[in-house]
C-alpha atoms as an extended CHARMM CRD file, in Angstrom:
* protein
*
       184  EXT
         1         1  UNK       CA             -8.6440000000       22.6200000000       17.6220000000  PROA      1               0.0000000000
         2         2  UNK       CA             -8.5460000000       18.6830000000       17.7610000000  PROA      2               0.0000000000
         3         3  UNK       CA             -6.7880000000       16.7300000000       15.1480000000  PROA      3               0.0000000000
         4         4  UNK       CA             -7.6200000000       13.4550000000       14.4500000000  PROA      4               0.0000000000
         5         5  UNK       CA             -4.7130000000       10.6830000000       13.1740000000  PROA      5               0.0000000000
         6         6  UNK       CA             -4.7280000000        9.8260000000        9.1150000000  PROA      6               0.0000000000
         7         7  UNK       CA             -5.3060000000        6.2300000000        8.4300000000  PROA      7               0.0000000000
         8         8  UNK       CA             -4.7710000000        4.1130000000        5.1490000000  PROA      8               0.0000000000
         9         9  UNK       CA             -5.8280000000        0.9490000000        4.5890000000  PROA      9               0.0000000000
        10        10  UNK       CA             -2.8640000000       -1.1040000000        3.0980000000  PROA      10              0.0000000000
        11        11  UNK       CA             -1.0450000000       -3.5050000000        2.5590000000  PROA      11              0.0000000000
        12        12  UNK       CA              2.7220000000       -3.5360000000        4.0700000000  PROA      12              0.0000000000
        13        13  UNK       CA              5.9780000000       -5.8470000000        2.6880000000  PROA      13              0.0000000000
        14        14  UNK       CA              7.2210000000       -8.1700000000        5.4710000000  PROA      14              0.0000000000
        15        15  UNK       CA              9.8830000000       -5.7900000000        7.2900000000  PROA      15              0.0000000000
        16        16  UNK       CA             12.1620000000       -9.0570000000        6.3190000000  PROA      16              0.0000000000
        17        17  UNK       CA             11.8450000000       -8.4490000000        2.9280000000  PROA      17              0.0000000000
        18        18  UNK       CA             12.1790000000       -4.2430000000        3.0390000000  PROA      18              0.0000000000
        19        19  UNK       CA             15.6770000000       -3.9100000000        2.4230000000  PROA      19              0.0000000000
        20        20  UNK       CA             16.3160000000       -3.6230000000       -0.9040000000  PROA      20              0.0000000000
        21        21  UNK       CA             13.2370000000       -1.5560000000       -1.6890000000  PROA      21              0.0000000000
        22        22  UNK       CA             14.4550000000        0.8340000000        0.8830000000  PROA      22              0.0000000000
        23        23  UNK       CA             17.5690000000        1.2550000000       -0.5550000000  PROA      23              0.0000000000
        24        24  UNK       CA             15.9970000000        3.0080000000       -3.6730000000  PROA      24              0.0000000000
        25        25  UNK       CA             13.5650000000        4.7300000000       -1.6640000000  PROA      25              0.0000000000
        26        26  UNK       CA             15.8330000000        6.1600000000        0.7730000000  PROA      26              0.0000000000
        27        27  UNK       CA             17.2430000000        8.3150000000       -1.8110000000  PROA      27              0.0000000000
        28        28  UNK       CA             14.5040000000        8.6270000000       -4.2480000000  PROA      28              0.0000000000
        29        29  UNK       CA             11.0080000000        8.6640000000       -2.3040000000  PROA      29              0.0000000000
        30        30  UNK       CA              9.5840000000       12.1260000000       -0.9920000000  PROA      30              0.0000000000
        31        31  UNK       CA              7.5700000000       10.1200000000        1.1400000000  PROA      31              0.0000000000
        32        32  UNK       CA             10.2130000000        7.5190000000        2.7610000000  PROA      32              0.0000000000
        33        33  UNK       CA             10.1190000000        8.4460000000        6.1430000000  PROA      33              0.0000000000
        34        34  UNK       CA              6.4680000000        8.3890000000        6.5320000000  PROA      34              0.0000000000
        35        35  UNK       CA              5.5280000000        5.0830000000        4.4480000000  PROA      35              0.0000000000
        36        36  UNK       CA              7.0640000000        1.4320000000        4.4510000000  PROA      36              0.0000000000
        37        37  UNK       CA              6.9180000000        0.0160000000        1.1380000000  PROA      37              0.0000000000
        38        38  UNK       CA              3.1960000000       -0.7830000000        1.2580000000  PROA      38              0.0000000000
        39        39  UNK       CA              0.3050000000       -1.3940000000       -1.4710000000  PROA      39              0.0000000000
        40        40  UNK       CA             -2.7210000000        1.6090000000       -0.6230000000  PROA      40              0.0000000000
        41        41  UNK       CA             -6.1940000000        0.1230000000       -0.9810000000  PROA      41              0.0000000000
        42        42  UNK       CA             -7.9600000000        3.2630000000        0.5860000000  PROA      42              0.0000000000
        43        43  UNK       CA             -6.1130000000        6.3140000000        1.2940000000  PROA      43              0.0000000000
        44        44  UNK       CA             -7.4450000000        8.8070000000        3.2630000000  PROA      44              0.0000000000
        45        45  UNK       CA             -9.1310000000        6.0580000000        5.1840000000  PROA      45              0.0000000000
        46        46  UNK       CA            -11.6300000000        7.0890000000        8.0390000000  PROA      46              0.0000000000
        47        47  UNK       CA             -9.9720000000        9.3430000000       10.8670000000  PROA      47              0.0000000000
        48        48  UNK       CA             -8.6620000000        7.0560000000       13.3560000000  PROA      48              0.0000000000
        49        49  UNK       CA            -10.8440000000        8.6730000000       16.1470000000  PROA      49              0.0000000000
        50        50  UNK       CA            -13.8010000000        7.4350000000       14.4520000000  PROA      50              0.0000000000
        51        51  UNK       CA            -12.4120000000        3.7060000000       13.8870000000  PROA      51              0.0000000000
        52        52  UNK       CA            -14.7160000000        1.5280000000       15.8160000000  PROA      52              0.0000000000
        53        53  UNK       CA            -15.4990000000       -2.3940000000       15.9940000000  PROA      53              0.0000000000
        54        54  UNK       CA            -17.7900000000       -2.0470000000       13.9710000000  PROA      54              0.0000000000
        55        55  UNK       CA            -15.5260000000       -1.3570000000       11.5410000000  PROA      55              0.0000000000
        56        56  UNK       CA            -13.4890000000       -3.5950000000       12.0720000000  PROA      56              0.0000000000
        57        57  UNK       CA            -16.3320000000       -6.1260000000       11.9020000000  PROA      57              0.0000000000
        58        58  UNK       CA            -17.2170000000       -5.0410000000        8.5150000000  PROA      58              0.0000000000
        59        59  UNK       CA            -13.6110000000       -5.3620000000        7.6020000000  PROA      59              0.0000000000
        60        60  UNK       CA            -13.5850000000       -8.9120000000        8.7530000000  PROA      60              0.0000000000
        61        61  UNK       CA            -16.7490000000       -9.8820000000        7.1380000000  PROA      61              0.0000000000
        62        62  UNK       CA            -15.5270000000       -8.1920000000        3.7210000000  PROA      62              0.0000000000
        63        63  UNK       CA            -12.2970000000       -9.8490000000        3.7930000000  PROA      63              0.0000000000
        64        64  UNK       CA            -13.4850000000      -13.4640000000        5.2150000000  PROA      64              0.0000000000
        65        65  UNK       CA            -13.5810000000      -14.7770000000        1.2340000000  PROA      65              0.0000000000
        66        66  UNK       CA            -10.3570000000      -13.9170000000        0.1010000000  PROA      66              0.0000000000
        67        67  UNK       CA             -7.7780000000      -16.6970000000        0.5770000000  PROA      67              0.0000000000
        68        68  UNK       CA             -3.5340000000      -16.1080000000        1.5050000000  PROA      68              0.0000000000
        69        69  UNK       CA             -1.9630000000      -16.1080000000       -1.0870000000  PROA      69              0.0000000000
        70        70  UNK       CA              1.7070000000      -15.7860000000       -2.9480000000  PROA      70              0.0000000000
        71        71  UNK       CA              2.4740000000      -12.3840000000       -3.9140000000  PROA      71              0.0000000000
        72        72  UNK       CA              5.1350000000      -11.8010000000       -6.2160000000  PROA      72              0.0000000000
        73        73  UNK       CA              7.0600000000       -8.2590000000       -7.0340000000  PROA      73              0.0000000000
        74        74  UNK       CA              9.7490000000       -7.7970000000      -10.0180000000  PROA      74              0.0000000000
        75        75  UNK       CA              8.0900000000       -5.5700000000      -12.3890000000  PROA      75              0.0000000000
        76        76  UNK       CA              8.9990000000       -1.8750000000      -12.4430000000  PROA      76              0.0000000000
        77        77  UNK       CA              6.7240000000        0.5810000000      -13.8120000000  PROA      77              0.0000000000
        78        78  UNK       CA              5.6610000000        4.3400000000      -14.2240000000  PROA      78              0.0000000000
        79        79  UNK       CA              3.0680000000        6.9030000000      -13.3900000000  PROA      79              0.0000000000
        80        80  UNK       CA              3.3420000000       10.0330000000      -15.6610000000  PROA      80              0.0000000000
        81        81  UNK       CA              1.6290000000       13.1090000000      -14.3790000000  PROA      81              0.0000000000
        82        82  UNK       CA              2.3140000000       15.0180000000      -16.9800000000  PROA      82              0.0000000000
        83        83  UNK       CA              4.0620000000       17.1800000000      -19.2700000000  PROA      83              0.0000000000
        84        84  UNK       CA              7.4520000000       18.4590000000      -16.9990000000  PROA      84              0.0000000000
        85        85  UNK       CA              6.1170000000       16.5040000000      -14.4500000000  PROA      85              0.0000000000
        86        86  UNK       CA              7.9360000000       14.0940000000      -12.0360000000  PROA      86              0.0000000000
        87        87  UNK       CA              7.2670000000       10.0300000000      -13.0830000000  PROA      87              0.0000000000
        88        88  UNK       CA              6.6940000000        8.2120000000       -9.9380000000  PROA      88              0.0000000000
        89        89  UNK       CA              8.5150000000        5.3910000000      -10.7260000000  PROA      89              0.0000000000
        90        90  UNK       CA              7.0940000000        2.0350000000       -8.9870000000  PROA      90              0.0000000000
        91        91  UNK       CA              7.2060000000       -2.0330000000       -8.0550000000  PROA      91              0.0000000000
        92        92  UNK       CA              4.0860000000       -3.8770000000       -8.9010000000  PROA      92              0.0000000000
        93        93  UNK       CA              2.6230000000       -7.5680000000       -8.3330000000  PROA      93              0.0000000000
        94        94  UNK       CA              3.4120000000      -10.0330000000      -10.4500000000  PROA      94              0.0000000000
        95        95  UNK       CA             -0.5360000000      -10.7060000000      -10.6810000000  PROA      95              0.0000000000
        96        96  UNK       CA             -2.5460000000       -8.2570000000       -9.6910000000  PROA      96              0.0000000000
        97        97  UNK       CA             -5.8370000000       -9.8620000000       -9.6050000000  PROA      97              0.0000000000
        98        98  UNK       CA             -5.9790000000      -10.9210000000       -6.1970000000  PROA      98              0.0000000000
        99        99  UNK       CA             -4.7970000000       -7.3540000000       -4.5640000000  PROA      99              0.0000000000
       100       100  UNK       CA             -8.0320000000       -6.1750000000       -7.1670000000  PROA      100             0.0000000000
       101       101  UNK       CA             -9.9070000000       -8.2840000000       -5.0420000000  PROA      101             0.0000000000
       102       102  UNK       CA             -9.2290000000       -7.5320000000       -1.8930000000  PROA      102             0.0000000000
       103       103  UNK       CA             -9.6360000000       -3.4780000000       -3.4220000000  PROA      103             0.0000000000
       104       104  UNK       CA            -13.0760000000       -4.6700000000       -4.4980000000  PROA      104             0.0000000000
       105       105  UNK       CA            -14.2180000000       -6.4560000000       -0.8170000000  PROA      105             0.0000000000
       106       106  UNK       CA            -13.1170000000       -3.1620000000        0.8730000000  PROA      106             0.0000000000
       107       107  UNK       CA            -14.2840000000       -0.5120000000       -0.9870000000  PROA      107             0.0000000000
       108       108  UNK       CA            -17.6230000000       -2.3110000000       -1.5620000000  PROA      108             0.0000000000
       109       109  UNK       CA            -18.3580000000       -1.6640000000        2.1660000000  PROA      109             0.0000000000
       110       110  UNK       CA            -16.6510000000        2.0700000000        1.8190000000  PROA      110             0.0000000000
       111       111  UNK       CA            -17.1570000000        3.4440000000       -1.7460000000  PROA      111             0.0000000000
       112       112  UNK       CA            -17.2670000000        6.7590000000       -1.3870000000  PROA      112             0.0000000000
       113       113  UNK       CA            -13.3360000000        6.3810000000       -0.1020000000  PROA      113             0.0000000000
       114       114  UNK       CA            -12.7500000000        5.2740000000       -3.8370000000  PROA      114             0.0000000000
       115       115  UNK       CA             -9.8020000000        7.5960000000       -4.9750000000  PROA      115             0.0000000000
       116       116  UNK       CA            -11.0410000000        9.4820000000       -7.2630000000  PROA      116             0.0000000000
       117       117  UNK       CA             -8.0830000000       10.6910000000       -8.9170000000  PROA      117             0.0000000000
       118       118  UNK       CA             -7.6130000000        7.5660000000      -11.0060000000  PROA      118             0.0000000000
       119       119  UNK       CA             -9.8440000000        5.6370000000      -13.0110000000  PROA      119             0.0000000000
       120       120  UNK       CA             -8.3810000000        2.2730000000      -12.2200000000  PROA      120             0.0000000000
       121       121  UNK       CA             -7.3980000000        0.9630000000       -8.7750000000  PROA      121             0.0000000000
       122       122  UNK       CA             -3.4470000000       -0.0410000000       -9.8560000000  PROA      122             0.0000000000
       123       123  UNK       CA             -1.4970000000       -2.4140000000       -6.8960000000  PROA      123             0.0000000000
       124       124  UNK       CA              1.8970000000       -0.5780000000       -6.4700000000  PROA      124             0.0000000000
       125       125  UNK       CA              4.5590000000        0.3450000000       -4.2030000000  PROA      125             0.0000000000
       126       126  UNK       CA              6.3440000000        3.8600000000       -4.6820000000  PROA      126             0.0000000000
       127       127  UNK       CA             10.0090000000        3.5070000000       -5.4950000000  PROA      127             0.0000000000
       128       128  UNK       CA             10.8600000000        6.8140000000       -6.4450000000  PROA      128             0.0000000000
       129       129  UNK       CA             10.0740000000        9.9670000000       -8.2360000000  PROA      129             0.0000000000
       130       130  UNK       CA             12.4630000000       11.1460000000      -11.1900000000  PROA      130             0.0000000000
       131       131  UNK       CA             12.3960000000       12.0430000000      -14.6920000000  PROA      131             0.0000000000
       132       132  UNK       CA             10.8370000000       10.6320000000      -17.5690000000  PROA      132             0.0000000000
       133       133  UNK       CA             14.1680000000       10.3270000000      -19.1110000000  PROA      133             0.0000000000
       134       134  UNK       CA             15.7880000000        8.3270000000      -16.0530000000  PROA      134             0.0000000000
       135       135  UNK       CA             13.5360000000        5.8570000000      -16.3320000000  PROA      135             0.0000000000
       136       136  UNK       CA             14.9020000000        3.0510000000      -18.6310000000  PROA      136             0.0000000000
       137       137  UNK       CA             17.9200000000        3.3880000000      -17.0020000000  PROA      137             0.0000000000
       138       138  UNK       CA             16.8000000000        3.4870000000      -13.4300000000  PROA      138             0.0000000000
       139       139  UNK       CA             14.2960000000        0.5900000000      -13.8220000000  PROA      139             0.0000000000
       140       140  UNK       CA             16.9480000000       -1.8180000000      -15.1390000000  PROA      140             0.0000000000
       141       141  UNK       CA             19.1110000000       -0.7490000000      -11.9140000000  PROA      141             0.0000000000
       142       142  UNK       CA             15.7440000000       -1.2530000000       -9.2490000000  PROA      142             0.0000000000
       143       143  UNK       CA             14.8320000000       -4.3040000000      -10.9320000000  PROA      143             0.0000000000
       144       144  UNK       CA             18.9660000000       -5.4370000000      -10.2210000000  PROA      144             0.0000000000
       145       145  UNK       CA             18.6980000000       -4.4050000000       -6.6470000000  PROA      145             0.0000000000
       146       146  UNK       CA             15.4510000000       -5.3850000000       -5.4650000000  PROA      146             0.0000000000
       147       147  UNK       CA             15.6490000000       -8.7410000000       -7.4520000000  PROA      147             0.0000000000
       148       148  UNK       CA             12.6370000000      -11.2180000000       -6.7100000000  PROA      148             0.0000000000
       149       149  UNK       CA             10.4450000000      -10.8170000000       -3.3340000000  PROA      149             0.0000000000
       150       150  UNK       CA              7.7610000000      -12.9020000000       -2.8040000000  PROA      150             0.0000000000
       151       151  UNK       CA              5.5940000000      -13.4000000000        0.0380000000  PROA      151             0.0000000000
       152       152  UNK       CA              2.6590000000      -14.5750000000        1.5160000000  PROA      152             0.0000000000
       153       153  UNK       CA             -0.3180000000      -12.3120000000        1.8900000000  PROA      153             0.0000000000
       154       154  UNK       CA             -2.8360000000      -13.5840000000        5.0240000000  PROA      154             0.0000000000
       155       155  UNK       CA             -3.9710000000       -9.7410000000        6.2370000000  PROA      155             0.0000000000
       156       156  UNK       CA             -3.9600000000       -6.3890000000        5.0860000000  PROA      156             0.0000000000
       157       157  UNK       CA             -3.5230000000       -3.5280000000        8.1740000000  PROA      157             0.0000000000
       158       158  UNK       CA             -5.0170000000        0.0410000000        9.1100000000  PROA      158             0.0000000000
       159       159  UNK       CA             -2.1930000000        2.5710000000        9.5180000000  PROA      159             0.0000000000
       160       160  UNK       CA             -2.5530000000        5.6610000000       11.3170000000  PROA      160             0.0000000000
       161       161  UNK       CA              0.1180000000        8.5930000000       12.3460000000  PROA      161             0.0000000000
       162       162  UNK       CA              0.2280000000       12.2810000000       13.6980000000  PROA      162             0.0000000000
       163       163  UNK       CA              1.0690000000       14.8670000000       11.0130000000  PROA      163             0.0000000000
       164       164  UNK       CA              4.8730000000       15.2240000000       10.7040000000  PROA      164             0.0000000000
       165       165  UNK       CA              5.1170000000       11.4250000000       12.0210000000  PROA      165             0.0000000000
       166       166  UNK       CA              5.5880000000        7.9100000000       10.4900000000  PROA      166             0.0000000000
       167       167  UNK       CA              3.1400000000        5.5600000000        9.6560000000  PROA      167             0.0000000000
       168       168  UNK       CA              2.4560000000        2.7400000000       12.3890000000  PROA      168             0.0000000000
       169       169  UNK       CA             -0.1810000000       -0.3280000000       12.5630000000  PROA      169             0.0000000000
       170       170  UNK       CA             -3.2480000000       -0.2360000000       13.9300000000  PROA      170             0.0000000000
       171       171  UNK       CA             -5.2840000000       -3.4140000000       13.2010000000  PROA      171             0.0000000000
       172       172  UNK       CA             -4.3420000000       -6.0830000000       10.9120000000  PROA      172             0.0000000000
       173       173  UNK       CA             -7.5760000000       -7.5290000000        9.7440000000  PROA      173             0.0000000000
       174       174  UNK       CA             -6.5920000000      -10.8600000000        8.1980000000  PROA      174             0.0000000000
       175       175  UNK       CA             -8.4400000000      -12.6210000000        5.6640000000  PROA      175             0.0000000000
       176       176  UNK       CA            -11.0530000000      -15.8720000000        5.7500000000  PROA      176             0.0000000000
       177       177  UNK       CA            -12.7160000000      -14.1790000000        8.4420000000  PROA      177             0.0000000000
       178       178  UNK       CA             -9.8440000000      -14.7220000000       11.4650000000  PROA      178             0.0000000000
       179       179  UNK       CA             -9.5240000000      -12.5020000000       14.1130000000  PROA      179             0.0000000000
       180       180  UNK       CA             -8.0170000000       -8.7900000000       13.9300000000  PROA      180             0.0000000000
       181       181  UNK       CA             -4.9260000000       -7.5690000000       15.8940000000  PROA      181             0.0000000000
       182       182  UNK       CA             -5.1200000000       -4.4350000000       17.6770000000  PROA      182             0.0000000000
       183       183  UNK       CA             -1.2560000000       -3.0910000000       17.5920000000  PROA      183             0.0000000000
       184       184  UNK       CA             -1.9980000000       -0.3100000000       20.4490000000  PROA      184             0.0000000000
């Protein structure tokens, strides 16, 4: 039986600026070793067997509004799943509005790959998944040892891997219309 790669569509930190979030994740992340510290906009995207340029195209043309811009990442948060549940414990955007927009431009051209687990499309990266009681304690330590990252976002990028395998690029569609990379 064939097997087609699982894409996302996400945003990745600058491998310069990894580090730190790492650190936690390492330790604390079920899903470090498949996933760089990234921001999901759809996830499961479309299998990568049936990623075309037209695709691609639509990406470009859906993205060609939205300007770079500054990103900025200090505040730690929490999911809560539930009563004796796990938190997943992660780093969000200083100001989330533009990462809403770029949610909105893509999903516009692919909603029914909306998650439909949550109600609210919420920019994060995964840090780690602990306790409900850890948390206080563990966001004052994150917040210490990832400090202040900013950077500029030009481009979000199509990930794909083989089950059992990390996550690698495939396209980087960037934004006001310029031309995508092809990574293979």
């Amino acid at each position: 039986m064939y097997s087609s790669k699982l894409s996302t569509l996400t945003f990745v930190i600058p491998e310069e600026l990894q580090t730190n979030i790492q650190s936690i994740r390492k330790f604390y992340d079920k899903a470090y070793t498949y996933w760089p510290p990234h921001i999901n906009f759809l996830f499961p995207f479309i299998p990568e067997n049936m990623i075309n340029e037209d695709i691609i195209m639509k990406l470009k043309e859906a993205l060609r509004p939205i300007k770079p811009f500054k990103a900025e990442f200090e505040d730690i948060h929490f999911f809560n799943f539930g009563k004796n549940k796990p938190i997943t414990i992660w780093l969000g955007p200083k100001d989330t509005k533009p990462f809403e927009e770029i949610y909105e431009a893509v999903s516009s051209i692919f909603p029914n790959l909306k998650d439909k687990r949550h109600k609210k499309f919420v920019p994060h990266i995964t840090l780690a998944q602990q306790n409900y009681f850890q948390f206080n304690k563990c966001s004052v330590k994150y917040k210490k040892q990832i400090g202040h990252i900013e950077c500029i976002v030009n481009s979000i990028q199509i990930l794909t891997r083989n089950e059992n395998e990390p996550f690698k690029p495939l396209y980087t569609i960037y934004f006001e219309g310029k031309e995508p990379s092809y990574h293979h």
